[in-house]
N, C-alpha and C positions, 0 to 999 in steps of 0.2 A: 490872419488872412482876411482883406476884403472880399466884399461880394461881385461877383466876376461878372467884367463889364461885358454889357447884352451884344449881343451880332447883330451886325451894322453890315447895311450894303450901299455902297454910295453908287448914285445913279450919274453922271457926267454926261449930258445930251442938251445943244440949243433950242430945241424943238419942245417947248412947255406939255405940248400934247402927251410926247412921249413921257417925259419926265412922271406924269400923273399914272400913267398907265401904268407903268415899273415901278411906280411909288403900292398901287392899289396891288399890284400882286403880290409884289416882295413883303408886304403887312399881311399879305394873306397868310404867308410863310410863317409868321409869327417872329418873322427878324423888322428892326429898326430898319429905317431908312432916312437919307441924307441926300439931299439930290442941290446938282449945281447948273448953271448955266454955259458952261466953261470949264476951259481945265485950269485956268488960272485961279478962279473962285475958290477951287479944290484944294487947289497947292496952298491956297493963301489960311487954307485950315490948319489950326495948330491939331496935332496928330496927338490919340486920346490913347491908342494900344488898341486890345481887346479883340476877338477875333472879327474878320470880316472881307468884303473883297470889294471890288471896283466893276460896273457895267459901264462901257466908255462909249460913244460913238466913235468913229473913226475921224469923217472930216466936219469939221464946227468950225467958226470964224477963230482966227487965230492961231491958236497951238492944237493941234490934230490930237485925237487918241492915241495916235503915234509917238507922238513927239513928248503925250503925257506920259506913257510907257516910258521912255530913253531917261525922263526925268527922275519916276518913281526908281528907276532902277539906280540912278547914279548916285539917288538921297539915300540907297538902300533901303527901303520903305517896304516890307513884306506883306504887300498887300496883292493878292491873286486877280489878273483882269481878265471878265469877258469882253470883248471887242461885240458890238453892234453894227453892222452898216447895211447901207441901198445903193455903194459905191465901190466894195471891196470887190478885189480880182484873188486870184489862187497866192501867186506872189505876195501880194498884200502880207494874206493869211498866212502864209508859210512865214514869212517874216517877224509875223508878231509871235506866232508860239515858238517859233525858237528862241526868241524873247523870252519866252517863259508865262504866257498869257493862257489861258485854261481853255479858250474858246475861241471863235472866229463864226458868226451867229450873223446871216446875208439875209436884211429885212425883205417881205416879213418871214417870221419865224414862228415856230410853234411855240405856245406858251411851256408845254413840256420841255421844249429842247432847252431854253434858258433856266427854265427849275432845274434839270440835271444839270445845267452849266452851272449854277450858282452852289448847288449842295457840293458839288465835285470842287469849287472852287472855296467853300468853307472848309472842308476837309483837308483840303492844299496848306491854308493856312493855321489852323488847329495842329497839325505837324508839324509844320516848320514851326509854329511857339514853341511844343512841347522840345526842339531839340534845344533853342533858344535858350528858355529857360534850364536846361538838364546842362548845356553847354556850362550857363551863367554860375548853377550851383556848382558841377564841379568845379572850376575856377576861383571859385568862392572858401573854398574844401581848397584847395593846393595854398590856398596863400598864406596858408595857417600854420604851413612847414617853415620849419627854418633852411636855412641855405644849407645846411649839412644834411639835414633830412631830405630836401629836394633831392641832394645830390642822392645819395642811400636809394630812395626811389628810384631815380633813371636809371640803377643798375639792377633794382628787386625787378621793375619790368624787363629788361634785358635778358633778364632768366638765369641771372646768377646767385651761384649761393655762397651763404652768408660770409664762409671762407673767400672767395672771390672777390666779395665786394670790399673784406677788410684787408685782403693784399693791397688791389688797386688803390683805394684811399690812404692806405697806410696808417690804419687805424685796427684797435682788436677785436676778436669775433666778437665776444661779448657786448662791445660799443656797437656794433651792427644789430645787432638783436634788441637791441634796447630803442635805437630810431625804429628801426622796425617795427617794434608793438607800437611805438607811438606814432609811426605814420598810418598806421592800423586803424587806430584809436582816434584819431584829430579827422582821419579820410571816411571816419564810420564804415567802413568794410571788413567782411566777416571773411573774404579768400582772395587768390592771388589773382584768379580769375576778375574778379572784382574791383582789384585795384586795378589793371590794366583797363576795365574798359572805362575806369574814369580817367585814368590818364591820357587813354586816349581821346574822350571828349574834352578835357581841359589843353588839348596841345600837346602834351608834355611826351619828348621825345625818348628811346632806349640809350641808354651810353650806347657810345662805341664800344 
């Protein structure tokens, strides 16, 4: 395991002023910052991981904070935004966190208000990694079955027993017992409880 890259808040605002300003508090926080002119600048960064979130303005020359939002969303790019503006209406606002935007922040603003946007919005994305990553391991764990063992599986979660599953397949108890331990064994899980909830993070559906 490497050593896990530092939080980063990238600041998106045409206004240099501000950019400094959000630059000087967000180091105050003891997180990195990354600040752009635009939202094309932003887009045009090759994406590093790691946890972190987006403070955007709303309108800048060009592509809006809006319009950055519709982007990040469509590259799927799990980065949390606060919206900034001196131009936003309620509507605006309502539109972008149904979006999925952590804030909606009508300059000026209290320095506090964006510190709890910004911690609320690292935490946003610090969970969404961890399902991420739990997602990627279980699926990682399933691939290691063979296609009989998959199969085996979709009926041990199903909630059948081991007689069950060797009618259905047409195979003998003892063959089912035997996937069994080794889908046990390959899935690293100690109970039944346990295998279900990785099959349920990996996809992996009950038979019929």
């Amino acid at each position: 395991m490497g050593e896990p890259k530092p939080v980063t808040c990238f600041v998106v605002d045409d206004d240099a002023s501000v950019r400094r300003s959000l630059s000087f508090l967000i180091r105050s926080l003891g997180y990195r910052v990354e600040t752009f002119k635009d939202a094309d600048a932003f887009l045009a960064r090759k994406p590093r991981g790691g946890i972190g979130c987006i403070i955007t303005d709303v309108k800048m020359p060009g592509m809006s904070g809006l319009d950055l939002q519709d982007a990040l969303n469509r590259g799927d790019i799990g980065l949390p935004i606060i919206f900034i503006t001196g131009h936003g209406d309620l509507p605006m606002g309502v539109g972008a966190m149904k979006k999925g935007a952590v804030d909606f922040l009508a300059k000026p603003f209290d320095d506090e208000e964006l510190i709890a946007a910004i911690e609320m919005a690292l935490e946003k994305c610090r969970q969404a990694r961890q399902r991420s990553e739990a997602l990627d391991n279980a699926s990682r764990r399933i691939e290691t079955l063979s296609p009989r063992e998959h199969d085996v599986l979709r009926h041990v979660i199903s909630g059948r027993l081991n007689k069950q599953i060797a009618y259905e397949l047409g195979i003998a108890e003892q063959t089912v017992k035997i996937h069994r331990g080794r889908i046990m064994k390959k899935l690293e899980v100690a109970s039944l409880a346990d295998l279900v909830r990785l099959a349920e993070k990996a996809g992996i559906t009950p038979a019929p």
